[in-house]
Biopython code that builds the backbone (N, CA, C, O; Angstrom):
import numpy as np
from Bio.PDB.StructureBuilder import StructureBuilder

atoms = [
    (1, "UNK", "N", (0.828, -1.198, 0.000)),
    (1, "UNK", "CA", (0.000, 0.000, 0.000)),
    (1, "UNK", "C", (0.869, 1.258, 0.000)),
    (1, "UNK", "O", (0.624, 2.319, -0.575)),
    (2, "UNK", "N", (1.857, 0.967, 0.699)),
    (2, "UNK", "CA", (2.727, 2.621, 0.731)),
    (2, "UNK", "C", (3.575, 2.523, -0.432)),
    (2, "UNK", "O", (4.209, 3.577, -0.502)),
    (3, "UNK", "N", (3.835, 1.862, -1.236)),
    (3, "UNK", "CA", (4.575, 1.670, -2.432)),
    (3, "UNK", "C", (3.561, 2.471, -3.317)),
    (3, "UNK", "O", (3.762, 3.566, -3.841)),
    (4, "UNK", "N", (2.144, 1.508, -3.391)),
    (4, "UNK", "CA", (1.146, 2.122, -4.331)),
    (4, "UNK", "C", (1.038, 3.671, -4.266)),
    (4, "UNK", "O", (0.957, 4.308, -5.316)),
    (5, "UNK", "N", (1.034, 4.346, -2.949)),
    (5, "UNK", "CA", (0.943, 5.946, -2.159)),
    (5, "UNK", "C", (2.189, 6.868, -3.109)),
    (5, "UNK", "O", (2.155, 7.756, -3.960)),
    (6, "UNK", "N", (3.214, 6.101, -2.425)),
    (6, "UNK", "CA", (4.473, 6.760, -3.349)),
    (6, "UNK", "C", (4.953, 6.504, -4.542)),
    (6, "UNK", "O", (6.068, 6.919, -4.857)),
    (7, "UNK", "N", (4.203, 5.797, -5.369)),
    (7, "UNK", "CA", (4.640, 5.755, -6.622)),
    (7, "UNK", "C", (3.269, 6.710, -7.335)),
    (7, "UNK", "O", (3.479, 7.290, -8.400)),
    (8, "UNK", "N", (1.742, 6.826, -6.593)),
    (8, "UNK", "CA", (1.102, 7.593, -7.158)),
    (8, "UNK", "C", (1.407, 9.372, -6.847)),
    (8, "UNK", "O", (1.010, 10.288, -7.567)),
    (9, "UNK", "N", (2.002, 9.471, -5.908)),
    (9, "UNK", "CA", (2.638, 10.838, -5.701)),
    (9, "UNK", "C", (4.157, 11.340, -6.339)),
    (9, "UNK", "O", (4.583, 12.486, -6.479)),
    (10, "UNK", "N", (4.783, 10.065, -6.658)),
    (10, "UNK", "CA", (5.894, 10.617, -7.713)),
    (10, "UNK", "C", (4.918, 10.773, -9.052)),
    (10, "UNK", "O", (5.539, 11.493, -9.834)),
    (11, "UNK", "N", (3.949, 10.481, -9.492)),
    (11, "UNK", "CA", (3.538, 10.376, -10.980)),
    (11, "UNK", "C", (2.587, 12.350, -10.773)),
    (11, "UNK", "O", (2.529, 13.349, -11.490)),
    (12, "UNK", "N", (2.202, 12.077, -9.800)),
    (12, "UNK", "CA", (1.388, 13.491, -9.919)),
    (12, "UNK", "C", (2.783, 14.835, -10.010)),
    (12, "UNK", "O", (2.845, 15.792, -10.781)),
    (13, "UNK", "N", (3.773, 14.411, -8.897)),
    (13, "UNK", "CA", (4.809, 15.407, -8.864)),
    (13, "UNK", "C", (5.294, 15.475, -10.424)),
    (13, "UNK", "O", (5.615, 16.503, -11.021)),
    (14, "UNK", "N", (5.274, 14.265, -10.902)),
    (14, "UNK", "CA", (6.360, 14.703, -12.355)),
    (14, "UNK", "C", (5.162, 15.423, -13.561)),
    (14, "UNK", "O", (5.463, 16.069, -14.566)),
    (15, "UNK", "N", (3.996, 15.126, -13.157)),
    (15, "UNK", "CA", (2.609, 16.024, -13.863)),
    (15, "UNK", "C", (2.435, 16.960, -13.735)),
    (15, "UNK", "O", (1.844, 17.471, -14.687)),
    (16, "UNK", "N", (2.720, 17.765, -12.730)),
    (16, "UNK", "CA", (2.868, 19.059, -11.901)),
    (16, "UNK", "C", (3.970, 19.734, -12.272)),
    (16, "UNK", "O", (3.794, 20.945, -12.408)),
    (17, "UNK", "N", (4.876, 19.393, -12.443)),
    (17, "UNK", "CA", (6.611, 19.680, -13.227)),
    (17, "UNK", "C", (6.046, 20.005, -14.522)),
    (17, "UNK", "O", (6.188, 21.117, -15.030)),
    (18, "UNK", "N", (5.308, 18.905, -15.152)),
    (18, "UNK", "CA", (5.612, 18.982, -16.692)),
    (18, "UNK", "C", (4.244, 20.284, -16.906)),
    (18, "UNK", "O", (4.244, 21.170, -17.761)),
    (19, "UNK", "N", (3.766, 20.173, -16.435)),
    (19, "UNK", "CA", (2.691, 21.550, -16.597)),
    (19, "UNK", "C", (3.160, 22.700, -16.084)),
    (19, "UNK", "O", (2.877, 23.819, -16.513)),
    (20, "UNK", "N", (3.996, 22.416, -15.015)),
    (20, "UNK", "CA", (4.710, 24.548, -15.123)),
    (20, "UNK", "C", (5.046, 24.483, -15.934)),
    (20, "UNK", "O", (4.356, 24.929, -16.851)),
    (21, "UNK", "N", (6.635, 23.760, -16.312)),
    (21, "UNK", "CA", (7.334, 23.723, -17.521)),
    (21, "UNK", "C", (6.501, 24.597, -18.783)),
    (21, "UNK", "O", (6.618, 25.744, -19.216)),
    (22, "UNK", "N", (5.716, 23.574, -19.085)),
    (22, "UNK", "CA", (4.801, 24.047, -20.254)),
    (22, "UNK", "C", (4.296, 25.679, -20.052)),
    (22, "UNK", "O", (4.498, 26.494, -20.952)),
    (23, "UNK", "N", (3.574, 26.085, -18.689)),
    (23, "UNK", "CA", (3.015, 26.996, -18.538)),
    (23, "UNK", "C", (4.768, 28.252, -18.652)),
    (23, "UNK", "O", (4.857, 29.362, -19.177)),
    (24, "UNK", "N", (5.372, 27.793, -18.247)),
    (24, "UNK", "CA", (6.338, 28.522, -17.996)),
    (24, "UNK", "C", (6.980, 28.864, -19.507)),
    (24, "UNK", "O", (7.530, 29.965, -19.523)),
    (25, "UNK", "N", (7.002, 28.462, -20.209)),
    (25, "UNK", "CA", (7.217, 28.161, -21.566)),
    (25, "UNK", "C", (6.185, 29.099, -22.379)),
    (25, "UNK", "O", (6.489, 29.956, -23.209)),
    (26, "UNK", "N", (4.680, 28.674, -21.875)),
    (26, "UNK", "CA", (3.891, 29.680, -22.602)),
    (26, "UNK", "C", (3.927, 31.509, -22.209)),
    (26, "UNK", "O", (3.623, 32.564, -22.764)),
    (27, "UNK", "N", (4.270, 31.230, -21.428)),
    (27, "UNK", "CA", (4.698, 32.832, -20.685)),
    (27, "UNK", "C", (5.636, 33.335, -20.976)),
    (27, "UNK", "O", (5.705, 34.564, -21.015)),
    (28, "UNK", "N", (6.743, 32.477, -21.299)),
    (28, "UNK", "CA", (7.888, 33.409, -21.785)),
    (28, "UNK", "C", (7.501, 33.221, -23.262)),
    (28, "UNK", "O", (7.787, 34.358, -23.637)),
    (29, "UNK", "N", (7.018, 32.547, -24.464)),
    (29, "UNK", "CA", (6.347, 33.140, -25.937)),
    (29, "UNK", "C", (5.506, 34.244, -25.818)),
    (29, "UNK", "O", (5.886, 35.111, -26.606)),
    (30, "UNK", "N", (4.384, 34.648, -25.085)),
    (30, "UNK", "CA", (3.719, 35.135, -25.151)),
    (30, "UNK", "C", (4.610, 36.591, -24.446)),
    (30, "UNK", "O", (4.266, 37.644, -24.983)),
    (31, "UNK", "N", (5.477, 36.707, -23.548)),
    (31, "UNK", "CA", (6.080, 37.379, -23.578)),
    (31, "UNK", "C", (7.383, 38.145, -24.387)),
    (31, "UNK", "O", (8.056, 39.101, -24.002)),
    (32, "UNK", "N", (7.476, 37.363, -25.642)),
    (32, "UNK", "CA", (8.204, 37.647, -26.729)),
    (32, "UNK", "C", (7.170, 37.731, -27.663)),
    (32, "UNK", "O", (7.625, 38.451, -28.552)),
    (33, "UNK", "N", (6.222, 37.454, -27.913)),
    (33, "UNK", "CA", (4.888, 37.935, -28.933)),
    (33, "UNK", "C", (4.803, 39.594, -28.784)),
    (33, "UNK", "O", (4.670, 40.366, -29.734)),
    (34, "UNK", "N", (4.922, 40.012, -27.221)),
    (34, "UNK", "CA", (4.452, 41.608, -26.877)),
    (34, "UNK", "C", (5.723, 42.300, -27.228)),
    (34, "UNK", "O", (5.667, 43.487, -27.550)),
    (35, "UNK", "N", (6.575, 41.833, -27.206)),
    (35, "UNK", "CA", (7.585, 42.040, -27.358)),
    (35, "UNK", "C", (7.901, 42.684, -28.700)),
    (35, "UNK", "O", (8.283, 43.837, -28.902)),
    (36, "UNK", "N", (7.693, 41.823, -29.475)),
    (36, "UNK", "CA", (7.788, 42.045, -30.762)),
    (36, "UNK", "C", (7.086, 42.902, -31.716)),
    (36, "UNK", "O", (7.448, 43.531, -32.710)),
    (37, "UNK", "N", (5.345, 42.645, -30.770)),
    (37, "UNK", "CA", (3.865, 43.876, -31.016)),
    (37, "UNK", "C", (4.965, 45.226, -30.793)),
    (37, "UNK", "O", (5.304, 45.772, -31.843)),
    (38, "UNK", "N", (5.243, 45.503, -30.168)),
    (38, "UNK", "CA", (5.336, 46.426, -29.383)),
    (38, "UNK", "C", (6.715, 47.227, -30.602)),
    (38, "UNK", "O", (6.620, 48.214, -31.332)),
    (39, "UNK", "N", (7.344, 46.718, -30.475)),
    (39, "UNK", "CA", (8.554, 47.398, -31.924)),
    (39, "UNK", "C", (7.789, 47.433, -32.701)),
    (39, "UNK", "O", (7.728, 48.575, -33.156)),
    (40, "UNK", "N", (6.721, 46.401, -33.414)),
    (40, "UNK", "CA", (6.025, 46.777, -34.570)),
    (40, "UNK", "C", (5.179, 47.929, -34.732)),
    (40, "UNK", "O", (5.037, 48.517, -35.804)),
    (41, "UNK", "N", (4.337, 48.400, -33.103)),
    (41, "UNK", "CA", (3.404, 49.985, -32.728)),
    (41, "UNK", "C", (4.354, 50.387, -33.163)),
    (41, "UNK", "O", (4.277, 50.643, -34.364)),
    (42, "UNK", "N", (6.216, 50.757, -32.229)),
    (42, "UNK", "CA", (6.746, 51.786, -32.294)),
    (42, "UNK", "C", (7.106, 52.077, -33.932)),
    (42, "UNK", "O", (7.570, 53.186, -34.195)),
    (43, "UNK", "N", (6.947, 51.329, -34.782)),
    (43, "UNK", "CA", (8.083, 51.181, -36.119)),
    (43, "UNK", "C", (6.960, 51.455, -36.706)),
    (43, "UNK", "O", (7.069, 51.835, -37.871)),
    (44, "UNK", "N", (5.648, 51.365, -36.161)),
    (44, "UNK", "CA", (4.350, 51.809, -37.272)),
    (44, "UNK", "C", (4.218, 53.459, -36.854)),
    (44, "UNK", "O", (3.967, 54.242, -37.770)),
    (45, "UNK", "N", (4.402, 54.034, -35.337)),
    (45, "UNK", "CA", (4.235, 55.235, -35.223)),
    (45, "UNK", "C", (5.536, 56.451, -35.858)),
    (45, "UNK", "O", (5.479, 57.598, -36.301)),
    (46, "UNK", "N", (6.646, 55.459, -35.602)),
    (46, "UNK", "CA", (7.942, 56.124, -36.677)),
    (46, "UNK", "C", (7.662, 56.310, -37.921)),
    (46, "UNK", "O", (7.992, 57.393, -38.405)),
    (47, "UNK", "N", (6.949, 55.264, -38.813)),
    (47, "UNK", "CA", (6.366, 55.872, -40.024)),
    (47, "UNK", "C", (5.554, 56.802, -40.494)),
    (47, "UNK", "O", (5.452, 57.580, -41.442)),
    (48, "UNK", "N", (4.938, 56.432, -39.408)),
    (48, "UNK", "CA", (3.564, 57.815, -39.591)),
    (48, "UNK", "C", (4.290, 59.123, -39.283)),
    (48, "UNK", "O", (4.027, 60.031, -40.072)),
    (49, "UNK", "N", (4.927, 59.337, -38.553)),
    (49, "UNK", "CA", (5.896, 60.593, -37.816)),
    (49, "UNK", "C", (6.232, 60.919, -38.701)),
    (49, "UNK", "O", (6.038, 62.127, -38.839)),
    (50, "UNK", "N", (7.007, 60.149, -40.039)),
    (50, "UNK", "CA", (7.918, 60.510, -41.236)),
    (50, "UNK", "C", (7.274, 60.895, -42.543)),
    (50, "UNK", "O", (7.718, 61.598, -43.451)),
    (51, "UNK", "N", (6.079, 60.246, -42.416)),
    (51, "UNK", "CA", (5.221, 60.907, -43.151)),
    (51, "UNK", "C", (4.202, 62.010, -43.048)),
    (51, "UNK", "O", (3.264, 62.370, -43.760)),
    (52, "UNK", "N", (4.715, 62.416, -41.913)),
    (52, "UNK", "CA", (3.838, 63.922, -41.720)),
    (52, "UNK", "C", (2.957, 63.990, -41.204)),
    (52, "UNK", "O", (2.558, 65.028, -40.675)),
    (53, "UNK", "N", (2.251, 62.685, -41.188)),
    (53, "UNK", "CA", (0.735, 62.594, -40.764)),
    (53, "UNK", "C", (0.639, 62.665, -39.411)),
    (53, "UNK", "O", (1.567, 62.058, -38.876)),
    (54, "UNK", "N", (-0.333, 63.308, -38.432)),
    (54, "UNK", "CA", (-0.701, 63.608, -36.925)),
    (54, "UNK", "C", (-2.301, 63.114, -37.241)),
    (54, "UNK", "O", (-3.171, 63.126, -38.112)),
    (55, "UNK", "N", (-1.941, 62.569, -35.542)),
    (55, "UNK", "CA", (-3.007, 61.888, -35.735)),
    (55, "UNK", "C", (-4.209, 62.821, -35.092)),
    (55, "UNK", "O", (-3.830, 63.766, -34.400)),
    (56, "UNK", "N", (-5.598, 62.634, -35.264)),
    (56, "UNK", "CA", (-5.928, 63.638, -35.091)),
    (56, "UNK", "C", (-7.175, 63.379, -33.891)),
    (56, "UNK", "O", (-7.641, 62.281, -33.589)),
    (57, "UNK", "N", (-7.598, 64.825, -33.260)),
    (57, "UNK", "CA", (-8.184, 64.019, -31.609)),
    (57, "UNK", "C", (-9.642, 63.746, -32.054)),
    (57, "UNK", "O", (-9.935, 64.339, -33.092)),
    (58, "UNK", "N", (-10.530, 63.061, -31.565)),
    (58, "UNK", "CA", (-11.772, 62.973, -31.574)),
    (58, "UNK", "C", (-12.655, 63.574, -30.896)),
    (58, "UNK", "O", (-12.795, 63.219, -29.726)),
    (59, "UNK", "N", (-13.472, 64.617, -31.418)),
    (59, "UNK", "CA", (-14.027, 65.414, -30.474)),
    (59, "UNK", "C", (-15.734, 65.062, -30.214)),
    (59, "UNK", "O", (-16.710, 65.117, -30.961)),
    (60, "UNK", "N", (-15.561, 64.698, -28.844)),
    (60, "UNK", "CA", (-16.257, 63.783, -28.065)),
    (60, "UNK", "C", (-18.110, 65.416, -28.520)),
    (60, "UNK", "O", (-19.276, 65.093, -28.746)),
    (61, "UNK", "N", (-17.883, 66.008, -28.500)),
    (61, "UNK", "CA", (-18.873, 67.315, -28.370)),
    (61, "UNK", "C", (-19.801, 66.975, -29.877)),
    (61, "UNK", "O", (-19.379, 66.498, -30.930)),
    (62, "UNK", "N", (-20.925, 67.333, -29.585)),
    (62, "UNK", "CA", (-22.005, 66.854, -30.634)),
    (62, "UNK", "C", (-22.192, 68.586, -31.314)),
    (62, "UNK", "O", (-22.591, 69.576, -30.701)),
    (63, "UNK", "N", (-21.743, 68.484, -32.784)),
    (63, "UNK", "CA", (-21.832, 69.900, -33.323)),
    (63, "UNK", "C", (-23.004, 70.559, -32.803)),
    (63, "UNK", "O", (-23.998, 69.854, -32.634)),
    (64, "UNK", "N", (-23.062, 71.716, -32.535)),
    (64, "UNK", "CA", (-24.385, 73.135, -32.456)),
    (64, "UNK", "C", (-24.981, 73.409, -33.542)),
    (64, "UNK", "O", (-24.432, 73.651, -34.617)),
    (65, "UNK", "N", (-26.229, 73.384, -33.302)),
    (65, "UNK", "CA", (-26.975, 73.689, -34.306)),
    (65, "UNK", "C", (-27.408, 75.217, -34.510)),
    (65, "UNK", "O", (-28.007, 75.772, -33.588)),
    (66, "UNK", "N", (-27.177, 75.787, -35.474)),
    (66, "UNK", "CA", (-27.508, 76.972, -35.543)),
    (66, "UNK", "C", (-28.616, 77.303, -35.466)),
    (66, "UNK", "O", (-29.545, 76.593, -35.850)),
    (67, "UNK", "N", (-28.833, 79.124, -34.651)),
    (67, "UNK", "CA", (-30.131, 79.603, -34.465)),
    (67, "UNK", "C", (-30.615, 80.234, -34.769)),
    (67, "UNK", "O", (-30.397, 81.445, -34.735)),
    (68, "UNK", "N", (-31.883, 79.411, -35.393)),
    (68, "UNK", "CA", (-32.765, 79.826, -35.821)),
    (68, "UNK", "C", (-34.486, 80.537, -35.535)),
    (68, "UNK", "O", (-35.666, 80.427, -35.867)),
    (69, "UNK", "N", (-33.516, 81.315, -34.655)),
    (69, "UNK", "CA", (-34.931, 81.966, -34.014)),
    (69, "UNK", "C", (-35.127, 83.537, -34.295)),
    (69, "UNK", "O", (-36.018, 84.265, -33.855)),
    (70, "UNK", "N", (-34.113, 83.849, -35.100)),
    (70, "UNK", "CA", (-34.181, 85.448, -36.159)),
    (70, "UNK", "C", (-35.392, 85.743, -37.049)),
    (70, "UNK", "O", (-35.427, 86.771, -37.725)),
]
sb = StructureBuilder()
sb.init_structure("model")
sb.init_model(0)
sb.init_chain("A")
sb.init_seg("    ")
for serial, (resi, resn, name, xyz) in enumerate(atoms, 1):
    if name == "N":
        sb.init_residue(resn, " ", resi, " ")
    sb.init_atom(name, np.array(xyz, "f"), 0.0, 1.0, " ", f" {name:<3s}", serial, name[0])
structure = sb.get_structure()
């Protein structure tokens, strides 16, 4: 019985290993994915800079209607 105990708790420990691993693995790609986003914003806003273009604000205010009570 304690054989059965410790051989089912080495199998969960090495399951538990192999899933950080993995998780640990997906975290550092996904942390080189942003990585990489992130030069691509800056290298897309350097272009735009070079081409003159500003970007322009959105104005949240609903035009006035002129009055017409003359």
């Amino acid at each position: 019985m304690t054989a059965f105990v410790q051989n089912l708790l080495v199998q969960m420990q090495t399951r538990f290993q192999t899933m950080s691993e993995n998780i640990i693995s997906k975290i550092d790609e996904m942390g080189t994915r942003i990585d990489e986003l992130e030069m691509s914003i800056n290298d897309l806003k350097a272009e735009i800079g070079a081409d003159g273009m500003t970007p322009t604000k959105v104005n949240d205010e609903e035009p006035k209607a002129a009055d017409s009570s003359s």
